[in-house]
C-alpha positions as CSV (number, residue, x, y, z in Angstrom):
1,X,0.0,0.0,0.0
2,X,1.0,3.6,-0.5
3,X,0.0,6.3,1.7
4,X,-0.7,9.7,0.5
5,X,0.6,13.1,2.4
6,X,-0.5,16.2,1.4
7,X,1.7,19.2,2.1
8,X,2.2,22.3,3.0
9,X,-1.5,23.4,4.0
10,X,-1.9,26.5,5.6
11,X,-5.4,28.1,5.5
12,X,-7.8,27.0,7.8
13,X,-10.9,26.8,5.7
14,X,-8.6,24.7,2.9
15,X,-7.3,22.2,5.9
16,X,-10.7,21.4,6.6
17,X,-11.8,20.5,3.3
18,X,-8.4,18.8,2.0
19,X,-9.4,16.8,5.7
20,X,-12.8,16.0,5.0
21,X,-12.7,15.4,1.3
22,X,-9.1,13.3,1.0
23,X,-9.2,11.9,4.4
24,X,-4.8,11.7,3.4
25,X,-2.6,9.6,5.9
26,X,-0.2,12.7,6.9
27,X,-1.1,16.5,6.6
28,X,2.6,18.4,6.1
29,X,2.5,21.6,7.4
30,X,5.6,24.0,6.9
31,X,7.7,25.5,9.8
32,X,10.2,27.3,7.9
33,X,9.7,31.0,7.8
34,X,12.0,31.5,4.5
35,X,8.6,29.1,3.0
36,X,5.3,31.2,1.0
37,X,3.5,27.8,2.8
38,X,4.7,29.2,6.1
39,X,2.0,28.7,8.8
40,X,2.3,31.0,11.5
41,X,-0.7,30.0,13.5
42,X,-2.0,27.2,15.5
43,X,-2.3,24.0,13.1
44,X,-5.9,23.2,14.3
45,X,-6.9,20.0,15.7
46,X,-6.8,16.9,13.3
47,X,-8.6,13.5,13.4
48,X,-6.5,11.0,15.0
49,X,-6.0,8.4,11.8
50,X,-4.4,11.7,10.1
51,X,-0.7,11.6,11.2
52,X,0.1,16.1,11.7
53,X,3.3,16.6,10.2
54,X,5.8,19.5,10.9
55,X,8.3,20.9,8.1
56,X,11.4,22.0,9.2
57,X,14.7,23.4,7.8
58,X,17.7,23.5,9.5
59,X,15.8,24.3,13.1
60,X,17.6,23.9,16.1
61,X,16.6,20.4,18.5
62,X,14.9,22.7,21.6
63,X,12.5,24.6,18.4
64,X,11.5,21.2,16.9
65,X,10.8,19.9,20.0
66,X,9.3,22.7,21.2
67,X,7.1,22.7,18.0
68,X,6.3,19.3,18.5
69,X,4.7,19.9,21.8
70,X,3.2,22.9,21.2
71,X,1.2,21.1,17.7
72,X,1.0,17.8,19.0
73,X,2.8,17.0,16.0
74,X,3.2,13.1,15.2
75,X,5.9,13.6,12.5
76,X,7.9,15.8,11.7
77,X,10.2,16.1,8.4
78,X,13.6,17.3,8.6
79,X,14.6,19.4,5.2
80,X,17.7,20.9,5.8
81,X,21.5,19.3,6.9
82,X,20.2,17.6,9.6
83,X,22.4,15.3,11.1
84,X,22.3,11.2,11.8
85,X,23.1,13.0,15.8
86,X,19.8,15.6,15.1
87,X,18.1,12.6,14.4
88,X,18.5,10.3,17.3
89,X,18.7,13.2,20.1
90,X,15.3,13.9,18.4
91,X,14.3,9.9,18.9
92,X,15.4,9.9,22.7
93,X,13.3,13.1,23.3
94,X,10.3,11.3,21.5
95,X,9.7,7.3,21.4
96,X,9.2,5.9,18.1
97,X,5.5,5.2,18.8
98,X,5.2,8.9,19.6
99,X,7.0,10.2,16.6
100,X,7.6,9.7,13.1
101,X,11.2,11.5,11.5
102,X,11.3,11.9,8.3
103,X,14.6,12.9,6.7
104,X,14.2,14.7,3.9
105,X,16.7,14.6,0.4
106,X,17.2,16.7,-2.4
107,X,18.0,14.8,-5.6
108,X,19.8,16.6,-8.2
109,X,21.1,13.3,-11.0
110,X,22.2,10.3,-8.9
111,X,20.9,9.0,-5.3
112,X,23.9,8.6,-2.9
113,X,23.5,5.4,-0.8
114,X,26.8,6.4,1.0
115,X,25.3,9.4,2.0
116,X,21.6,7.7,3.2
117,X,23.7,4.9,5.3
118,X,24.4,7.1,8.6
119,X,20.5,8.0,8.7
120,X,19.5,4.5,8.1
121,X,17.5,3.5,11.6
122,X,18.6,7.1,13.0
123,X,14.7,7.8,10.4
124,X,12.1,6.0,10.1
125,X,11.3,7.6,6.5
126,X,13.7,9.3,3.6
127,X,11.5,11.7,1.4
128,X,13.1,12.0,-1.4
129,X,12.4,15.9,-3.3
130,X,13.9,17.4,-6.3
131,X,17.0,19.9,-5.8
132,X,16.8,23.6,-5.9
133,X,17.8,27.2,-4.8
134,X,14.8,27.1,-2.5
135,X,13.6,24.5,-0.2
136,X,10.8,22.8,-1.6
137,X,8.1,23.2,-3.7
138,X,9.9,23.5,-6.5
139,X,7.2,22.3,-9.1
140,X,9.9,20.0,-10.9
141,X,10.4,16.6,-11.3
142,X,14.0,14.8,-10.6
143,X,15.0,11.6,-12.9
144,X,12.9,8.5,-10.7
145,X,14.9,6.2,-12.4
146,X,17.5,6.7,-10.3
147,X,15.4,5.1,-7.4
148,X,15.6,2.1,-9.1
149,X,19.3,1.8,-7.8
150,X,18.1,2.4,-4.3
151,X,20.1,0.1,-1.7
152,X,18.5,1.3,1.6
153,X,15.9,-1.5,3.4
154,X,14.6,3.0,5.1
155,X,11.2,3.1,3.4
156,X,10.7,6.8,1.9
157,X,8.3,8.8,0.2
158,X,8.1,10.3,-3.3
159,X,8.2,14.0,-3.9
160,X,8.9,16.9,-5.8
161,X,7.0,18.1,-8.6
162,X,4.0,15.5,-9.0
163,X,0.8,16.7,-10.3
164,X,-2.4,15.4,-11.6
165,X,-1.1,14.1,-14.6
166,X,1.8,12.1,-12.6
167,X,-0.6,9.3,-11.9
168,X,0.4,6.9,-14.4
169,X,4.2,7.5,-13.9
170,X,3.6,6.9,-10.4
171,X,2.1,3.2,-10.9
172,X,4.7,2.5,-14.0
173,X,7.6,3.4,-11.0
174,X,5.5,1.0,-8.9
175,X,5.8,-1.6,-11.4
176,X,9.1,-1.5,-12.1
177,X,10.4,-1.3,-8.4
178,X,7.8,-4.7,-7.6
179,X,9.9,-6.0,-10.0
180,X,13.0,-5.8,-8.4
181,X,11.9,-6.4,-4.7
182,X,11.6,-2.6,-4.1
183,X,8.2,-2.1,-4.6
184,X,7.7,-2.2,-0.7
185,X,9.8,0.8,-0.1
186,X,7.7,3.2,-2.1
187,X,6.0,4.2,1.5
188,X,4.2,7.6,0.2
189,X,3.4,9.8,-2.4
190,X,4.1,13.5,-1.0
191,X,2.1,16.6,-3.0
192,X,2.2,19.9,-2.7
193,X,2.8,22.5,-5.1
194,X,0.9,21.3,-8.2
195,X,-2.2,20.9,-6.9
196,X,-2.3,24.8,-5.8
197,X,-4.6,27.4,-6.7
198,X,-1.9,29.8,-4.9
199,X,0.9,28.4,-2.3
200,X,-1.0,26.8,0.6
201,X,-4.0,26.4,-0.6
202,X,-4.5,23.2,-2.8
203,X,-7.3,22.5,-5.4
204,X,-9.6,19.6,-4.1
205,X,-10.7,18.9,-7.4
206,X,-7.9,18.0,-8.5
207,X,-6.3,15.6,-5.7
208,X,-9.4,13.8,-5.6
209,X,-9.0,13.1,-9.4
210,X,-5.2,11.9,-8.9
211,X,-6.0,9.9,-5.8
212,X,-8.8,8.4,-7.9
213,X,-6.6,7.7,-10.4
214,X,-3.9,5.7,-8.1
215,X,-6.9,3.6,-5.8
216,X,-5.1,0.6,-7.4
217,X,-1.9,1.4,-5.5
218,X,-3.6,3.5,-3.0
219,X,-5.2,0.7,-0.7
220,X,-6.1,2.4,2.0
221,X,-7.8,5.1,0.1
222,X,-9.8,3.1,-2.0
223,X,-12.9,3.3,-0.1
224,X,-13.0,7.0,0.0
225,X,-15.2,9.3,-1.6
């Protein structure tokens, strides 16, 4: 199965219906105040079965966990340098089953399993996104064939750049990691910019199309409206 996060949500009105209409696994919200996503308020309350994800780049450990107890976040995804050390002060602070980490990658041509090694069980998730000048949300696709050399047993999610027409791709990349024993690993599918009307606030339309579009990849979704 493949679970869908939707990210960087930011007004209130928008959360609710991306909440009620999607029903997604994780809701990303961004922490970063150099993002246009940036959410400066509260993140409101969230039903339980939707995992409340924090964004952060390069944050020091006393503001993410500070963050985390302030939002009752239950994941949070690391963006920046972070370190394999970030990582597990960050797991002593918060048991597994309290938080997920999600360590973020930019991919530019070629995945580095050398540099994934140190994170491996430091995060319980890699996301890899598509490199750029700015963090995230970048609206551009890096080369997924390169995830077909992946040599990590981390599970990770899929980013930068999908939109509604990515659906396809997305069950042909599927396919092709089934079919060398990787097919397991593809943990989520992480959206964002492409499915905006203006930064933060995302079309409903149009990811109830594309998760329509994946329900034969998208097991837990399938039942949803």
């Amino acid at each position: 199965m493949i679970h869908l996060k939707i990210c960087g949500m930011k007004f209130p009105d928008n959360i609710e219906q991306v909440t009620v209409a999607l029903k997604p696994d994780y809701l990303g919200f961004i922490l970063y105040k150099g993002s246009p996503r940036y959410i400066d308020a509260d993140i409101p309350t969230l039903p339980s079965a939707l995992k409340k994800t924090g964004v952060f780049v390069n944050a020091s450990l006393p503001e993410v966990i500070d963050a985390v107890r302030k939002h009752q976040l239950q994941a949070v995804q690391l963006h920046g340098e972070e370190t394999p050390q970030f990582c597990e002060a960050l797991r002593q602070e918060f048991p597994q089953q309290q938080l997920e980490i999600i360590k973020a990658f930019p991919i530019a041509e070629t995945l580095s399993n050398a540099v994934l090694q140190p994170y491996e069980g430091k995060a319980d998730f890699f996301l890899f996104d598509t490199s750029g000048k700015t963090r995230g949300g970048t609206g551009k696709k890096f080369d997924w064939e390169v995830l077909l050399q992946y040599d990590s047993p981390t599970p990770f999610f899929l980013s930068g750049g999908i939109g509604p027409e990515e659906a396809e791709s997305i069950i042909e990349l599927k396919q092709q990691l089934d079919s060398r024993g990787l097919g397991q690993l593809l943990y989520g599918i992480d959206l964002n910019s492409r499915f905006e009307s203006e930064p933060g606030r995302k079309n409903i339309k149009d990811l109830k199309e594309f998760r329509n579009k994946l329900e034969q990849v998208l097991q837990p979704n399938n039942s949803k409206n």
